[in-house]
NUTI-225845 format. One record per residue: residue in three letters; x, y, z of N, C-alpha, C in turn; residue number from 1. Coordinates in steps of 0.2 Angstrom, whole numbers, plus 5000, padded with zeros to 4 digits. Each point is the difference from the previous one (the first is absolute). Example, Ala and Ser with C-alpha at 12.3 -4.5 7.8 and 13.67 -1.06 7.14 Angstrom:
2
<'ala',<5066,4972,5039>,<4996,5006,5000>,<5004,5006,5000>,1>
<'ser',<4998,5005,4996>,<5004,5006,5001>,<4996,5005,5003>,2>
END
This chain:
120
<'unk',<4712,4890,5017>,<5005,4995,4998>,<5006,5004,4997>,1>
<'unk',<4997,5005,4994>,<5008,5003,4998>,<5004,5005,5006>,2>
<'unk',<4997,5001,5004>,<5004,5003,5005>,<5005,4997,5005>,3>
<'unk',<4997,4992,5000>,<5004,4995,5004>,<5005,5000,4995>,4>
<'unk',<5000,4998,4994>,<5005,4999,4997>,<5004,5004,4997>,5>
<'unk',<4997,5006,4999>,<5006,5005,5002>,<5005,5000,5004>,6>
<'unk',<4997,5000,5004>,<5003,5000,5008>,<5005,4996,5002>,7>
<'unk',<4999,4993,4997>,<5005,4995,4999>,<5005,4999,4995>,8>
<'unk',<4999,5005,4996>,<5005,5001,4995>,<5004,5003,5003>,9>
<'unk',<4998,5008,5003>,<5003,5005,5003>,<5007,4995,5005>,10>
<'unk',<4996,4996,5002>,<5002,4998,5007>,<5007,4995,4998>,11>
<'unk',<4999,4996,4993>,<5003,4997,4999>,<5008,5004,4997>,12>
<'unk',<4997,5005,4996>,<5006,5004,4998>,<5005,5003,5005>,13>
<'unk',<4993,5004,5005>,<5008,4999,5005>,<5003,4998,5004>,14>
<'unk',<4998,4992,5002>,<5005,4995,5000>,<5005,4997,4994>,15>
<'unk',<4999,4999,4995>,<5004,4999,4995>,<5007,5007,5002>,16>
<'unk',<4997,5006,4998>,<5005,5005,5000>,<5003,5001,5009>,17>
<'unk',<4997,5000,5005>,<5005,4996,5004>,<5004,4995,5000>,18>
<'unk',<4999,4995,4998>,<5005,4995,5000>,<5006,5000,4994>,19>
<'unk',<4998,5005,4993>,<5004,5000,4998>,<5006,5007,5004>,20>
<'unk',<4995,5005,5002>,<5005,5003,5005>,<5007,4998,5006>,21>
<'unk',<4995,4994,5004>,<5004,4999,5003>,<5004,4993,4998>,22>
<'unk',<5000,4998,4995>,<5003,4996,4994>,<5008,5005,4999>,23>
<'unk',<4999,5004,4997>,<5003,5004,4996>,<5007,5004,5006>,24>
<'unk',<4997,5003,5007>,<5000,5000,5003>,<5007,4996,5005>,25>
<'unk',<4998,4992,4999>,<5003,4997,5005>,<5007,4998,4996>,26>
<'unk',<4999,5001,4992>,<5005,4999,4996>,<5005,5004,5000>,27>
<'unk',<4997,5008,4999>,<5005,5004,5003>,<5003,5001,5005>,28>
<'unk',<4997,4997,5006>,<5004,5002,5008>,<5005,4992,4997>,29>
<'unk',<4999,4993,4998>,<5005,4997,4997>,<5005,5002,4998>,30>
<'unk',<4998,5003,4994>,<5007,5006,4996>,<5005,5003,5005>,31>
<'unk',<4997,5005,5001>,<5005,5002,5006>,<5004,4997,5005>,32>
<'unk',<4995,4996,5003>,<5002,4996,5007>,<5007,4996,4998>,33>
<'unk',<4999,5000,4993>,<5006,4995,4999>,<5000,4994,4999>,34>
<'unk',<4991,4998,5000>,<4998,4991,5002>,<5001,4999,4993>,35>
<'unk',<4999,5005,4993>,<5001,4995,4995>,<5004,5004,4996>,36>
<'unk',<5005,4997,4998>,<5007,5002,4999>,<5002,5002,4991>,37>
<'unk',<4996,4994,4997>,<5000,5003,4992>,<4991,5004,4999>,38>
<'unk',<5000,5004,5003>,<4990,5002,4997>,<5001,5010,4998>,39>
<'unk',<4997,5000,4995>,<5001,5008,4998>,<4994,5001,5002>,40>
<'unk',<4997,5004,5003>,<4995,5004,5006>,<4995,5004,4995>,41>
<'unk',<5004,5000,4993>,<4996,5007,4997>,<4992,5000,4999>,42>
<'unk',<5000,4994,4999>,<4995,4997,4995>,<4993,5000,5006>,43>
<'unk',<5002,4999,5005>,<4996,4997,5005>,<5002,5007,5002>,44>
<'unk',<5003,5006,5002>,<4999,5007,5004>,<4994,5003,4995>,45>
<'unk',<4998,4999,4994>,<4999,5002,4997>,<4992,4997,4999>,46>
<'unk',<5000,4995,5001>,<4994,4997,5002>,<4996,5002,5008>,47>
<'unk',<5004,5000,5004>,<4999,5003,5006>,<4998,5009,5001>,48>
<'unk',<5002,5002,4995>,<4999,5008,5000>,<4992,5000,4996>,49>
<'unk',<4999,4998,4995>,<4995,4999,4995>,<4994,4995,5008>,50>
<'unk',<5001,4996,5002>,<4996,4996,5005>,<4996,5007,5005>,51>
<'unk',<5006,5002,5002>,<5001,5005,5007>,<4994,5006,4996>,52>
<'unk',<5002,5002,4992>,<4994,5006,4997>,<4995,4998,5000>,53>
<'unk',<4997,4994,5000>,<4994,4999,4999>,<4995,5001,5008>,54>
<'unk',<5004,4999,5005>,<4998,5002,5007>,<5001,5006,5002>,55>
<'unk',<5002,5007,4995>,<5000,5004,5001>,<5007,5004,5002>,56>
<'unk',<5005,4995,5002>,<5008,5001,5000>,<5004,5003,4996>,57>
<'unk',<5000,5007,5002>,<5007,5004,4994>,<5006,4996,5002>,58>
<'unk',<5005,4995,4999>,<5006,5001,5002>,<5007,5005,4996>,59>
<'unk',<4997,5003,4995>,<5005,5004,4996>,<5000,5007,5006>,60>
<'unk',<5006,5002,4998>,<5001,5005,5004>,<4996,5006,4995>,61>
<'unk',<4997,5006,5001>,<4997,5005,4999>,<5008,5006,4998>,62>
<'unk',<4999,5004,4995>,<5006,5004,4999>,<4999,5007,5005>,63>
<'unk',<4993,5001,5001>,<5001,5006,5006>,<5000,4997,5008>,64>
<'unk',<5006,4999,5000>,<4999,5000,5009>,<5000,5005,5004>,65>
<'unk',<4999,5000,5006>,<5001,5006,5004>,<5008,5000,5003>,66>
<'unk',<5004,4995,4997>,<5006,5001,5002>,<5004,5005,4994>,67>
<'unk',<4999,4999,4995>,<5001,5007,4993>,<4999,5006,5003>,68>
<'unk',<4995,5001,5001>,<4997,5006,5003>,<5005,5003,5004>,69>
<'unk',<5001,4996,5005>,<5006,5005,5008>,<5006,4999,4996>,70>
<'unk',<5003,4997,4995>,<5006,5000,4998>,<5001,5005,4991>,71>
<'unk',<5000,5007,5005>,<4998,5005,4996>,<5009,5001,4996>,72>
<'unk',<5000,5001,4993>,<5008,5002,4998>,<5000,5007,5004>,73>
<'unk',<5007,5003,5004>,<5002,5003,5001>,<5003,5007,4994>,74>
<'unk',<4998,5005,5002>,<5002,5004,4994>,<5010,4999,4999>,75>
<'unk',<5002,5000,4996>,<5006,4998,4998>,<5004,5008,5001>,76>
<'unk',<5006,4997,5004>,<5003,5005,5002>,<5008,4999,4996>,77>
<'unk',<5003,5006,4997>,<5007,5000,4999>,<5005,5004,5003>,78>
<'unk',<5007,4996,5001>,<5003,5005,5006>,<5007,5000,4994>,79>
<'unk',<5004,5005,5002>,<5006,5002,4995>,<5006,4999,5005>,80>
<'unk',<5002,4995,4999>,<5006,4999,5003>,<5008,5002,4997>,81>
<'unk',<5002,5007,5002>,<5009,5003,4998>,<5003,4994,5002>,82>
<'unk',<5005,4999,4992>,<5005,4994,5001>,<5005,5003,5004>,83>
<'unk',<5005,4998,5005>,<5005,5004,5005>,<5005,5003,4996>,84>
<'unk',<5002,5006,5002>,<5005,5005,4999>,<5006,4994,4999>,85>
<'unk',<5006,4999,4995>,<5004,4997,5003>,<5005,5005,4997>,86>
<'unk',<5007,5000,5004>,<5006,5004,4999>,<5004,4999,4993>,87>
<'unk',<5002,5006,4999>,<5002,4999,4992>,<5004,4995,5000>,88>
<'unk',<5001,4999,4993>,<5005,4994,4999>,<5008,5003,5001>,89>
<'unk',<5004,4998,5001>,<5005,5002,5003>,<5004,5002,4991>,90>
<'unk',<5003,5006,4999>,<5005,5001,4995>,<5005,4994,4999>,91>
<'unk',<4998,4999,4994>,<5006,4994,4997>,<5005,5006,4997>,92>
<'unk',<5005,4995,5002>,<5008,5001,4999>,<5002,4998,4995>,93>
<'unk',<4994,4998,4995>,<5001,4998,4990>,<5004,5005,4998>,94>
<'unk',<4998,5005,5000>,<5004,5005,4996>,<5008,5000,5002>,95>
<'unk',<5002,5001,5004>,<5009,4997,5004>,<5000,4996,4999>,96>
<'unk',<4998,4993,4997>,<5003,4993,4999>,<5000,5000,4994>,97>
<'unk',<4996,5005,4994>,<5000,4999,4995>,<5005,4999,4996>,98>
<'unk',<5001,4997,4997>,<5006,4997,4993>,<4999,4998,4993>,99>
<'unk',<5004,5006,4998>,<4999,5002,4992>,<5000,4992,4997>,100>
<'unk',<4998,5003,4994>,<4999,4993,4995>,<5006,4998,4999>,101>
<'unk',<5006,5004,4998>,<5006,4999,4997>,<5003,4997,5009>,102>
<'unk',<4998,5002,5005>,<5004,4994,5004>,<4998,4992,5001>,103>
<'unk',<4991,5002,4999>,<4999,4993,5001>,<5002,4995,4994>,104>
<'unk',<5001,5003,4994>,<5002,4995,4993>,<5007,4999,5002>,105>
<'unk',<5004,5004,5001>,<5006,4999,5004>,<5001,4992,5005>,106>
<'unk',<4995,5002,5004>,<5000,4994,5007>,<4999,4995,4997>,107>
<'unk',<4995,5000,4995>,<5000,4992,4995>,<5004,4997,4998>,108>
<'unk',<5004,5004,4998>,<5005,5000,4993>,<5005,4997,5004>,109>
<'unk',<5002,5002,5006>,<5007,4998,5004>,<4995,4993,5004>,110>
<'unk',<4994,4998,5002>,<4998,4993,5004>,<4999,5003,5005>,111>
<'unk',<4998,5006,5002>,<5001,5001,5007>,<4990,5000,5001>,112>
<'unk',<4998,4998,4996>,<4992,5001,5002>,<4999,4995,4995>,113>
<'unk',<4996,4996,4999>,<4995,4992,4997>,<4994,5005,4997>,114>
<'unk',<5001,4999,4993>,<4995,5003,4995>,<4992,4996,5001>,115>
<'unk',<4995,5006,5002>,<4992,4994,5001>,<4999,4998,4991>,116>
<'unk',<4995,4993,5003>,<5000,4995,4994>,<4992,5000,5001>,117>
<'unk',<4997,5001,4996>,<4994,4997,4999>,<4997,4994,4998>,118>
<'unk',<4996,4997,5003>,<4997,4994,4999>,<4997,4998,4993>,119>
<'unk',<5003,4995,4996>,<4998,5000,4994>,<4993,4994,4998>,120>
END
């Protein structure tokens, strides 16, 4: 007798946890689908992941894949790139245009040059 009703127990639970599987399930292919328009998903993905454990379903992802694996860092390599030669700067002709101080106080004094004003 306790072994039928064991049995019926067992039996009953995994129909309960079926049906709240495909419950949980039909709500999230809704979410998605776009059939229901104000619904947050979490609650019910999160019941569906906990549902799925009890049947033995990892749905988390595991952190060693074998895709880590083949995506081995390459040893780092540095290259030294010479900025280009460029041609000298061309001699200024500053020194030959130079003008004493006494001409340029001069060139004020007569208007022939506008004294700089600083921003006050």
């Amino acid at each position: 007798m306790k072994t039928n009703h064991n049995n019926k127990e067992k039996t009953m639970g995994t129909i309960i946890r079926v049906a709240i599987l495909s419950w949980s399930a039909a709500l999230l292919t809704a979410s998605y689908g776009g059939v229901l328009q104000k619904f947050d998903p979490t609650f019910i993905a999160t019941v569906f992941t906990a549902c799925a454990a009890t049947f033995g379903v990892n749905t988390m992802k595991k952190g060693g894949d074998k895709d880590d694996d083949e995506k081995k860092e390459l040893p780092r390599t540095e290259t030294v790139v010479e900025p280009p030669v460029s041609p000298e700067p061309p001699i200024s002709t500053i020194a030959e245009t130079t003008v004493s101080l006494e001409e340029r106080v001069e060139a004020l004094e007569e208007g022939q040059v506008q004294p700089r004003t600083t921003g006050a």
